[in-house]
C-alpha positions as CSV (number, residue, x, y, z in Angstrom):
1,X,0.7,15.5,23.1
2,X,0.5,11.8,24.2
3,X,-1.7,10.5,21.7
4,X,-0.7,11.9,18.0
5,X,-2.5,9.4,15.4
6,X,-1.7,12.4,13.0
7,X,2.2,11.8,13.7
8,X,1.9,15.5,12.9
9,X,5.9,16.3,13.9
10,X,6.4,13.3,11.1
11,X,4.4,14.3,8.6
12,X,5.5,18.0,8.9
13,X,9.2,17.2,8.5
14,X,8.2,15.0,5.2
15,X,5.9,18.0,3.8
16,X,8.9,20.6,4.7
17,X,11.0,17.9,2.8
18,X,8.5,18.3,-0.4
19,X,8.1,22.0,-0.1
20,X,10.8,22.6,-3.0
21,X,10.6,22.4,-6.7
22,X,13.7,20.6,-7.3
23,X,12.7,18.3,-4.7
24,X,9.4,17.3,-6.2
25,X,11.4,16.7,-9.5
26,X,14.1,14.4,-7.8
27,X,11.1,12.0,-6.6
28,X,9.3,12.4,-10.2
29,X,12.7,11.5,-11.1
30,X,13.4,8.4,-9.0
31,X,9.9,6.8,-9.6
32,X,11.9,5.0,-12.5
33,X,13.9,3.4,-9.9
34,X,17.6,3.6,-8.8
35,X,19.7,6.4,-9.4
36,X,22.8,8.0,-8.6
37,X,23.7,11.7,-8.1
38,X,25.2,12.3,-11.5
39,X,22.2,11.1,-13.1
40,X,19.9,12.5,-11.6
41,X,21.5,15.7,-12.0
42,X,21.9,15.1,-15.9
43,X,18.1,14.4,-16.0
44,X,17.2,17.6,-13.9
45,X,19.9,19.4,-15.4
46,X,21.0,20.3,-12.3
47,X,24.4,20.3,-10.5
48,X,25.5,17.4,-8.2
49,X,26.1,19.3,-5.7
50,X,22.6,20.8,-5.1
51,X,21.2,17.5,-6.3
52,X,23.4,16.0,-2.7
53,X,22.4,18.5,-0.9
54,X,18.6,18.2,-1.5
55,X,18.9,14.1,-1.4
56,X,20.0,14.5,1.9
57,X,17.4,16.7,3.3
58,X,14.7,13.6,1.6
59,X,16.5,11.1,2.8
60,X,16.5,12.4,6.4
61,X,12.7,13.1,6.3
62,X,12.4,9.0,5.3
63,X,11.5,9.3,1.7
64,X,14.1,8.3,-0.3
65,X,17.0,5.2,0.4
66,X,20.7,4.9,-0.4
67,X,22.6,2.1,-0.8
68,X,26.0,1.6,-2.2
69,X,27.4,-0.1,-5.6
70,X,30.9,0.1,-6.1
71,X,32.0,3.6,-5.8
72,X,28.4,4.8,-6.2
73,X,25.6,6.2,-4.1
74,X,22.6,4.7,-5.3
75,X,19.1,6.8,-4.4
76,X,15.4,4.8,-4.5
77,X,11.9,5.8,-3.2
78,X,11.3,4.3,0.1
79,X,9.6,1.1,-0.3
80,X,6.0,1.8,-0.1
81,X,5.7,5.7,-0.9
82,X,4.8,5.3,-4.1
83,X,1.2,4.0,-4.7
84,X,-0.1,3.0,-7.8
85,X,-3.7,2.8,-8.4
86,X,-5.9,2.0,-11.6
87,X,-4.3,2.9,-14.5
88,X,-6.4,5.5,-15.4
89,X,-6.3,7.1,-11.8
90,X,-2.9,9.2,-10.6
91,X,-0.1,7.4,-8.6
92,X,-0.1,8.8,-5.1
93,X,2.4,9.5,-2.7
94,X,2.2,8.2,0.3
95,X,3.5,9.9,3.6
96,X,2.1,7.7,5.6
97,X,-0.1,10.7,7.2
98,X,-1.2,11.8,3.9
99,X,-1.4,11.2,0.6
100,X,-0.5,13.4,-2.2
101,X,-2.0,12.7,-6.1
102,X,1.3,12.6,-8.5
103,X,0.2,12.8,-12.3
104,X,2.0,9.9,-14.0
């Protein structure tokens, strides 16, 4: 399809990317800002290595960053996903094809 204003292979691979629990929980969890591995694992109370594995498959579908401090993977939302609206209206996520309400 030539003309895809949808970006619909995009914005399949970033719902797929959403489609798991713990994966939700890792963006509720970054919305506080930057993060590595170990603490996000602590605050899911999950292990690293499946916290890793599933920051990779988010990172890849463009919704979260690394960078590196020291010794340290550091994980942020992409710049931009997170919208924030009135403060008595939900934060959203946006995919850029969608939007998706986040309760604060």
């Amino acid at each position: 399809m030539a003309d895809d204003p949808l970006q619909a292979d995009q914005c399949a691979e970033k719902l797929r990317a959403l489609s798991e629990p713990i994966r939700l929980r890792i963006v509720d969890c970054l919305r506080s800002g930057l993060r590595n591995v170990g603490e996000i694992g602590d605050a899911l109370d999950a292990e690293i290595v499946t916290v890793s594995h599933h920051l990779g498959i988010l990172k890849n579908a463009g919704i979260v960053e690394r960078h590196r401090q020291g010794r340290f993977m550091l994980y942020k939302l992409r710049e931009g996903i997170i919208e924030t609206k009135r403060s008595n209206s939900p934060d959203h996520l946006n995919l850029g094809c969608c939007r998706l309400e986040i309760p604060k």
